[in-house]
VOPAGU-2260 file (C-alpha; in pm, 1 decimal, decimal comma):
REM VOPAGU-2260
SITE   aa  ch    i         X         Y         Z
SITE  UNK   A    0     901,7    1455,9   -1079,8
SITE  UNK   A    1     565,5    1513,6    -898,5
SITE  UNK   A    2     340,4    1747,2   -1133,5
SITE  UNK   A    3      78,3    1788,1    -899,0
SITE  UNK   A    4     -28,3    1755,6    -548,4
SITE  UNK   A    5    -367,4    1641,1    -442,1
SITE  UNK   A    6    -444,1    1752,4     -81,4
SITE  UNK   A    7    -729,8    1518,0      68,2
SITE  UNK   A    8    -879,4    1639,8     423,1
SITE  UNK   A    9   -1257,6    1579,9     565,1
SITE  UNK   A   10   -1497,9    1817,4     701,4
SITE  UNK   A   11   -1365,6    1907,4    1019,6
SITE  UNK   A   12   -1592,2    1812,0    1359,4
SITE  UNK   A   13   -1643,3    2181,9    1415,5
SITE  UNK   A   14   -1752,4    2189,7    1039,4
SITE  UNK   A   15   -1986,1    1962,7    1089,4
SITE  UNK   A   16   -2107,9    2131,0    1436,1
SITE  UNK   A   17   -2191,3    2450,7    1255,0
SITE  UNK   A   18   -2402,1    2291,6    1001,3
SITE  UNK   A   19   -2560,5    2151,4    1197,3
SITE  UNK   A   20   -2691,3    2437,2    1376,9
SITE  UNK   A   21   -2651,2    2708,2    1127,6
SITE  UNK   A   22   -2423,4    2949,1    1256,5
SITE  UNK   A   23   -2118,4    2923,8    1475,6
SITE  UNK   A   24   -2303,8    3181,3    1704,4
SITE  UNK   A   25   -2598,1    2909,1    1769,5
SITE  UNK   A   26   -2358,1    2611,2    1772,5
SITE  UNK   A   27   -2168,6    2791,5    2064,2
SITE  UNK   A   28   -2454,9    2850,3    2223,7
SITE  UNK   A   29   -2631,2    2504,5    2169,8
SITE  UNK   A   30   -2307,7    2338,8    2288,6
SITE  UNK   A   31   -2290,7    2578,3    2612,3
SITE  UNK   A   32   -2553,6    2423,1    2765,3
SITE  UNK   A   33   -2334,7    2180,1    2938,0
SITE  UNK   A   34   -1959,6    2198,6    3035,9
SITE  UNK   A   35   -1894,4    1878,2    2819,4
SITE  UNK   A   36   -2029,1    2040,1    2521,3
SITE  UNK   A   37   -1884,9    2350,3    2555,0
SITE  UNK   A   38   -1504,8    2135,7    2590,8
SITE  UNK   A   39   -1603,4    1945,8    2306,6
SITE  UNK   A   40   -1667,4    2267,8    2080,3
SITE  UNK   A   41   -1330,7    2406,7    2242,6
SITE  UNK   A   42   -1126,4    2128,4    2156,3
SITE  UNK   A   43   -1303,6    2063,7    1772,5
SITE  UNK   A   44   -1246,9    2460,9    1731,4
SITE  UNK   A   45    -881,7    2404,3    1773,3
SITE  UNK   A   46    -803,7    2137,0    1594,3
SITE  UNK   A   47    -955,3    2332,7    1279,9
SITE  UNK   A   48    -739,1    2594,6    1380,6
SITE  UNK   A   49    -442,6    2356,9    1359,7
SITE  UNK   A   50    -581,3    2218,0    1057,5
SITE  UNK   A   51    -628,3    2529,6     879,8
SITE  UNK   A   52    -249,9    2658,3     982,9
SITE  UNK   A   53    -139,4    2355,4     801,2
SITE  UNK   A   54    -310,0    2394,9     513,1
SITE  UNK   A   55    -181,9    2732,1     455,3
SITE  UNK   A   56     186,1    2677,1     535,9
SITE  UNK   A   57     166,8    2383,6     287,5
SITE  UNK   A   58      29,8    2594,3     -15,0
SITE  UNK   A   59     272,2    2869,8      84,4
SITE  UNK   A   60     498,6    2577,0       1,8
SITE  UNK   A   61     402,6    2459,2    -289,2
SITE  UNK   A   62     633,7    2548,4    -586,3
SITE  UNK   A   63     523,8    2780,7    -876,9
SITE  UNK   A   64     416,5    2551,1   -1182,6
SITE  UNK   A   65     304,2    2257,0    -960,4
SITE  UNK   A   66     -85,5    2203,2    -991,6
SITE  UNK   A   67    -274,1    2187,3    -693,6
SITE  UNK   A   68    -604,7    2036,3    -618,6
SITE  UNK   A   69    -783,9    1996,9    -273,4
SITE  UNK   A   70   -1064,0    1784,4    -244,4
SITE  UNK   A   71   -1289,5    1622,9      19,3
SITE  UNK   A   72   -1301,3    1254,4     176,0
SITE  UNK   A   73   -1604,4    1188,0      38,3
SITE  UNK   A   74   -1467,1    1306,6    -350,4
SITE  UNK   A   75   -1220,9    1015,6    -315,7
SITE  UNK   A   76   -1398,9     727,3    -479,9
SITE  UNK   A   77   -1501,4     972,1    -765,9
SITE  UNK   A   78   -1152,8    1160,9    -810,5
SITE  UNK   A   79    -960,0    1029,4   -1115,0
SITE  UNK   A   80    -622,7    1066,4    -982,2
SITE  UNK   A   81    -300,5    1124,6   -1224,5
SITE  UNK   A   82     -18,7     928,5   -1260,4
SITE  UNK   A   83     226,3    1200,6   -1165,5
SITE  UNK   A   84      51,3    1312,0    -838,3
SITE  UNK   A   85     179,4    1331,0    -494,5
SITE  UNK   A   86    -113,7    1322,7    -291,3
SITE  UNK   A   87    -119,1    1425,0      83,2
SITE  UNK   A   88    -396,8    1336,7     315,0
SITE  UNK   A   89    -370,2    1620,9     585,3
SITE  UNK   A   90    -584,1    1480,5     895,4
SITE  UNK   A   91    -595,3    1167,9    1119,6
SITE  UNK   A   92    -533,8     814,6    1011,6
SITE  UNK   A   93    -820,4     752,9     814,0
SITE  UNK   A   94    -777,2     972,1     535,1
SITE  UNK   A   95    -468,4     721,7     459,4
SITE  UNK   A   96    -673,7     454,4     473,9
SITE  UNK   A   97    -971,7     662,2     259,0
SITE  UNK   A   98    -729,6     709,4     -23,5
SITE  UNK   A   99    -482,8     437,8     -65,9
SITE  UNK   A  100    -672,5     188,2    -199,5
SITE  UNK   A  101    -762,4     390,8    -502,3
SITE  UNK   A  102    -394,9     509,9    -599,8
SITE  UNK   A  103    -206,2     293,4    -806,6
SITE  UNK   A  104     135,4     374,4    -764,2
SITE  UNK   A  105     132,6     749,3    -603,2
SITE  UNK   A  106     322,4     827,9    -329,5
SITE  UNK   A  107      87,8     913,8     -78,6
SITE  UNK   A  108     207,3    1113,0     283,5
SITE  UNK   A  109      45,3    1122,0     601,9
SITE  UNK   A  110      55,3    1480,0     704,3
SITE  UNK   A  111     -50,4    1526,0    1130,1
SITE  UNK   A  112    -161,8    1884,0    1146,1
SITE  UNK   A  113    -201,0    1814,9    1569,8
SITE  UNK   A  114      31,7    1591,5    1686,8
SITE  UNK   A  115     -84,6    1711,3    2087,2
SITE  UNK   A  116    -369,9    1547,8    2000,8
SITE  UNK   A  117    -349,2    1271,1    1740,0
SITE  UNK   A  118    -125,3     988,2    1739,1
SITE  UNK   A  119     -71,8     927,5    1374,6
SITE  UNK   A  120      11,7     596,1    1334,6
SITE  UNK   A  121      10,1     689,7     959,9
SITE  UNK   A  122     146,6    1013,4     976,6
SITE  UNK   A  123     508,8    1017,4     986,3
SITE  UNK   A  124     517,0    1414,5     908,2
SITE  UNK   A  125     391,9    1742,3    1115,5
SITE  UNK   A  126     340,3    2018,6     919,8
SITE  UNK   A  127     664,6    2164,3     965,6
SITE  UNK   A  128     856,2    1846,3     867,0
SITE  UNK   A  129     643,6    1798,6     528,4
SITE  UNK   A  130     730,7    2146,5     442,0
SITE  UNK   A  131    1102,2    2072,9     534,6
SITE  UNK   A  132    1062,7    1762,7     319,7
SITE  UNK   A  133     804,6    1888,6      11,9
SITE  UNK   A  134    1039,7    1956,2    -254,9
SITE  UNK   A  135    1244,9    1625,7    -205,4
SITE  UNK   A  136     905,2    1450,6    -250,6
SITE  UNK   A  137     803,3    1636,1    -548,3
SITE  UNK   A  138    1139,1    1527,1    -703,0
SITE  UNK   A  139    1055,6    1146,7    -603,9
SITE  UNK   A  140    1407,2    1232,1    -348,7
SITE  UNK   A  141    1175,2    1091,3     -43,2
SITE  UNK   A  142    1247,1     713,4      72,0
SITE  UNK   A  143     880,0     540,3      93,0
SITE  UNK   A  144     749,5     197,2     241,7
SITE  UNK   A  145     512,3     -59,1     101,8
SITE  UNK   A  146     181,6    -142,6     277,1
SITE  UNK   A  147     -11,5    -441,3     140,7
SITE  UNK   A  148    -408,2    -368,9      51,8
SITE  UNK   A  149    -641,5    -639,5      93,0
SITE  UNK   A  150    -840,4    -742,5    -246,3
SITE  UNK   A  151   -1191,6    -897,7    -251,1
SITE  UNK   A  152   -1330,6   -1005,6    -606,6
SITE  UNK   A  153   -1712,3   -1148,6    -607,0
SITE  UNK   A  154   -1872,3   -1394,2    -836,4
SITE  UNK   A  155   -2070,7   -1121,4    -931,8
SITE  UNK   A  156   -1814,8    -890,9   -1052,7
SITE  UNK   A  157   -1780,0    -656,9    -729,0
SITE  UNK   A  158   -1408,9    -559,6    -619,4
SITE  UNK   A  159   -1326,2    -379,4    -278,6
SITE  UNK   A  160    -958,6    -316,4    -150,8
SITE  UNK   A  161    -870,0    -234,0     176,5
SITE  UNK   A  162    -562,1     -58,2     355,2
SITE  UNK   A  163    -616,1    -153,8     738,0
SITE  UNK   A  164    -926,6    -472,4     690,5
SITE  UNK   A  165   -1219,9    -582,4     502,7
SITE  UNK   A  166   -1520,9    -645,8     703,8
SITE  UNK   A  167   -1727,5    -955,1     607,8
SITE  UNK   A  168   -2106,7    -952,7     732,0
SITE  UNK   A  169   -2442,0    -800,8     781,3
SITE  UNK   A  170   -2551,9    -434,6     873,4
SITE  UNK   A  171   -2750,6    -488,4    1155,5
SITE  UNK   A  172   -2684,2    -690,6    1471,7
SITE  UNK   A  173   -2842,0   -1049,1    1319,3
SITE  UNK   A  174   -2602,7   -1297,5    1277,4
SITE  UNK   A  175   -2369,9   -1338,9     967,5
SITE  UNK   A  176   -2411,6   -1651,7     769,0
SITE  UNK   A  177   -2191,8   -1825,3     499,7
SITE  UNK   A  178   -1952,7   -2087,1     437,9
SITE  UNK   A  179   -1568,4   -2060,5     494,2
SITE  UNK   A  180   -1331,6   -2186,4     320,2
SITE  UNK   A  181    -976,7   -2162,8     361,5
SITE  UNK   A  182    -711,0   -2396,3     194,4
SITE  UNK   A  183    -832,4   -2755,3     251,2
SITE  UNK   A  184   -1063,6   -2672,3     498,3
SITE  UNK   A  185   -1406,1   -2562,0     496,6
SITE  UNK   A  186   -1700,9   -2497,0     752,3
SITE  UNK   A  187   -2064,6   -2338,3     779,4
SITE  UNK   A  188   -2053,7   -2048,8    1015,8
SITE  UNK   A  189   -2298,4   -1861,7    1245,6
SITE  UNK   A  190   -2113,1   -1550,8    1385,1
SITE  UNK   A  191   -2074,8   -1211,8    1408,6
SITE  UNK   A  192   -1878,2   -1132,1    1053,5
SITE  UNK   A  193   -1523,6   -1157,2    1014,5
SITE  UNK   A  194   -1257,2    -910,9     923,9
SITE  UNK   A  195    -952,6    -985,9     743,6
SITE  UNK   A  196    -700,1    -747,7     821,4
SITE  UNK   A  197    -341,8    -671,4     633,5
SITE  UNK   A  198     -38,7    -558,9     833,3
SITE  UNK   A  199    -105,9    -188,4     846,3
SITE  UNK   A  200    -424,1    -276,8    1000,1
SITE  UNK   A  201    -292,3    -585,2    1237,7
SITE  UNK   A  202    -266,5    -286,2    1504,0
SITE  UNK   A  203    -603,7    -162,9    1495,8
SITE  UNK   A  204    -928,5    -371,5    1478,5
SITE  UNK   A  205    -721,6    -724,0    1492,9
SITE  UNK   A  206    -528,8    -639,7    1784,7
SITE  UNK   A  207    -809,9    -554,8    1974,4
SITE  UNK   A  208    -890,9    -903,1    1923,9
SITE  UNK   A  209    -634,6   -1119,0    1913,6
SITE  UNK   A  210    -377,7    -905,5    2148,1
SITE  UNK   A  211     -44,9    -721,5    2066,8
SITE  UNK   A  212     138,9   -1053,5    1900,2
SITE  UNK   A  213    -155,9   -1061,4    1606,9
SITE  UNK   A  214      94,9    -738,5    1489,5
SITE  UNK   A  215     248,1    -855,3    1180,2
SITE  UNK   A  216     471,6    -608,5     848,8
SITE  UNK   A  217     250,8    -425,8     675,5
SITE  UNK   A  218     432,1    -500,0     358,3
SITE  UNK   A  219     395,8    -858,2     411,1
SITE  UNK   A  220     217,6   -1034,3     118,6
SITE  UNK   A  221     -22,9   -1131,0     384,4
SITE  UNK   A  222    -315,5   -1063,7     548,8
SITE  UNK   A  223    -519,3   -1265,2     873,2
SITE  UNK   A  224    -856,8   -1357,2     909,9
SITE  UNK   A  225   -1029,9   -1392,7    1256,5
SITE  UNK   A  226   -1407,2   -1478,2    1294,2
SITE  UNK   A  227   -1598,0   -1322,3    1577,6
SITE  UNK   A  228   -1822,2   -1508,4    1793,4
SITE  UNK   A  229   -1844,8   -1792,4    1580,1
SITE  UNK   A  230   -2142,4   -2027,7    1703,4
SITE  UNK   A  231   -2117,8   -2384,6    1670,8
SITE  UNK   A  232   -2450,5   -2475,2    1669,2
SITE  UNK   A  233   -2626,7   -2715,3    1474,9
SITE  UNK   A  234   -2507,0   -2730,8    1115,3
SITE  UNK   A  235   -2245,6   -2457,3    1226,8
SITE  UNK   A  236   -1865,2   -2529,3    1311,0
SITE  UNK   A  237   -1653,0   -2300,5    1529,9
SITE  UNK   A  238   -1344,8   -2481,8    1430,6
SITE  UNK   A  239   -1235,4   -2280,5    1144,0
SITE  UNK   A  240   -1183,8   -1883,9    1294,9
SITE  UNK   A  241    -863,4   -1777,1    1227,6
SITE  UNK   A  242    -565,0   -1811,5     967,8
SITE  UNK   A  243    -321,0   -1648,7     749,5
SITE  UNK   A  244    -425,7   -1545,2     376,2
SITE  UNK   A  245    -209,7   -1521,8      89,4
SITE  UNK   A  246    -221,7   -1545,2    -312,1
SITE  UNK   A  247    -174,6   -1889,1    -323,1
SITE  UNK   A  248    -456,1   -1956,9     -33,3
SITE  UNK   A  249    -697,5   -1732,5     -48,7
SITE  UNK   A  250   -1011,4   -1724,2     156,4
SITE  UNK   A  251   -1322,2   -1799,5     -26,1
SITE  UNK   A  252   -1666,8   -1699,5     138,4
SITE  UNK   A  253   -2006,1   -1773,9       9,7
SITE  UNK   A  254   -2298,9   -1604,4     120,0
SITE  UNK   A  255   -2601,5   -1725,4     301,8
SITE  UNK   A  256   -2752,5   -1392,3     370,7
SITE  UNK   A  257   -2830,2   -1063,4     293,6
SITE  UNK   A  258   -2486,3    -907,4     369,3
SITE  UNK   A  259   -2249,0    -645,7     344,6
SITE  UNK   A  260   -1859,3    -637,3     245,0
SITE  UNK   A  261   -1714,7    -329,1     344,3
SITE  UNK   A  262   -1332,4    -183,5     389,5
SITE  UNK   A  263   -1160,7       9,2     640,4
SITE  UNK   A  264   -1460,2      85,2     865,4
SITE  UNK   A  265   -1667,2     281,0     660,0
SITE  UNK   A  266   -1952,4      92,2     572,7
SITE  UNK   A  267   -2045,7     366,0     313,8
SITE  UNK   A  268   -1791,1     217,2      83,3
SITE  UNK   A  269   -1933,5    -114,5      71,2
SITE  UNK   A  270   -2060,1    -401,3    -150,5
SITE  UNK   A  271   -2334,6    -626,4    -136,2
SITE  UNK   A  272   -2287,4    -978,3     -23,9
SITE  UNK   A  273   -2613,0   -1170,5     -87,2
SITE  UNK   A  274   -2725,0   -1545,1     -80,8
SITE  UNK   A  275   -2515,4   -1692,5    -328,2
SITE  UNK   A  276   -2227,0   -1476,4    -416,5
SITE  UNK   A  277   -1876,0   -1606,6    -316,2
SITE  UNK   A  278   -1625,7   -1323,6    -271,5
SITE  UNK   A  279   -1241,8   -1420,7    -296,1
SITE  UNK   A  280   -1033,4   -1254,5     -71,0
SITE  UNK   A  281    -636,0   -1236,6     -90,3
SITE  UNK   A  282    -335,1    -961,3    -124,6
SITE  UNK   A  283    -399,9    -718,1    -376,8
SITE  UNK   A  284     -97,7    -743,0    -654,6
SITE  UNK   A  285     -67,4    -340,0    -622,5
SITE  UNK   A  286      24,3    -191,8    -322,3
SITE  UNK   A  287     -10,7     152,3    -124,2
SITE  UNK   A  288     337,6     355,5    -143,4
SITE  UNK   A  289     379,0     552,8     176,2
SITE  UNK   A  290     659,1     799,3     177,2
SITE  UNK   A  291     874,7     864,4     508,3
């Protein structure tokens, strides 16, 4: 039995318009000025409209005597979640993403409050079919899937998880520098990072570069590595850019720059990844419980 639902959404683009300007008045006006702007204003209006529908119809939901809590994306890493929680990220894709890694056992669901207009890979509910399906999930009455997160540990005591990849590299455009290693092989590498991605992700950022077959089960105790752009220049091997990552082989990277380790695409939640520091990357033991 679910004690308590945490609903996680982000400040909507229309938000995020109006604060910027100061008023919705100005920001309609500011946006006028050309036809695009004024479409883009349209369309980020509605989708808060959707958004907000959603949100309402879901607390009208809610049972008496369950505890609610809403809080923003960027309260996530902060938020000390419960172990009797349901939590349910109301938004696009990435709010999955945003929040799995730090539950530990939670049943977490995918709510699309604008199916016309997202695609919800990881959002098997609208908001009518979560309400439909709300009190079977606070009873734990919901049938759920695994996804397998991605783990990195560092020689200097960093961790990082990821639901869709980890992103190995630097923060600008200079090239990334470190040595791979990856069962029994090794190699120096000049390139443009690397990602290692887990299922869920294998049909994002991965398939965009290795094609529709790099698709693999997200609950697969798995993930893939690919290297971009590796350069074999001299004292650099291209040789070593792609393979399959597991507990018993991880892949182990050590720095040879000043870079950046970072999860998911937001390269806010990121670690350092200096001259030096090896970070060991495999399938986290814990995994993300996604209810259907």
């Amino acid at each position: 039995m679910r004690t308590r639902i945490v609903i996680l959404r982000r400040q909507s683009q229309a938000e995020t318009i109006v604060r910027r300007y100061g008023t919705e008045g100005q920001a309609l006006f500011a946006m006028s000025r050309s036809p695009e702007g004024a479409r883009a204003f349209s369309r980020a209006k509605l989708y808060e409209s959707a958004e907000a529908r959603g949100l309402r119809l879901i607390r009208e939901a809610i049972p008496d005597g369950v505890k609610t809590v809403e809080i923003d994306r960027s309260l996530v890493a902060q938020f000390l979640f419960e172990p009797f929680d349901l939590v349910v990220a109301l938004g696009q894709d990435g709010l999955v993403a945003n929040v799995g890694k730090y539950l530990d056992g939670q049943p977490l669901a995918g709510v699309n409050p604008d199916p016309a207009n997202i695609e919800g890979a990881l959002l098997p509910f609208n908001i009518e079919a979560f309400v439909k399906a709300l009190p079977d999930a606070i009873g734990d009455a919901r049938p759920a899937r695994e996804a397998t997160l991605a783990e990195v540990a560092t020689s200097d005591r960093q961790t990082l998880y990821g639901l869709n990849e980890i992103f190995v590299g630097v923060p600008t455009h200079q090239s990334a520098r470190y040595r791979i290693a990856s069962g029994k092989k090794a190699e120096e590498h000049s390139s443009s990072g690397l990602i290692v991605a887990t299922g869920t992700g294998s049909s994002g950022w991965l398939k965009s570069l290795k094609g529709e077959a790099a698709a693999f089960d997200p609950s697969e105790d798995r993930l893939r590595f690919v290297v971009r752009e590796a350069w074999p220049g001299r004292g650099f091997g291209a040789a070593l850019t792609e393979g399959d990552v597991t507990a018993k082989h991880p892949l182990v990277i050590e720095s040879r720059m000043e870079g950046v380790i970072f999860a998911d695409g937001i390269e806010a939640d990121a670690i350092r990844f200096d001259a030096g520091v090896i970070a060991t990357i495999r399938p986290a033991a814990r995994k993300v419980r996604l209810i259907r």
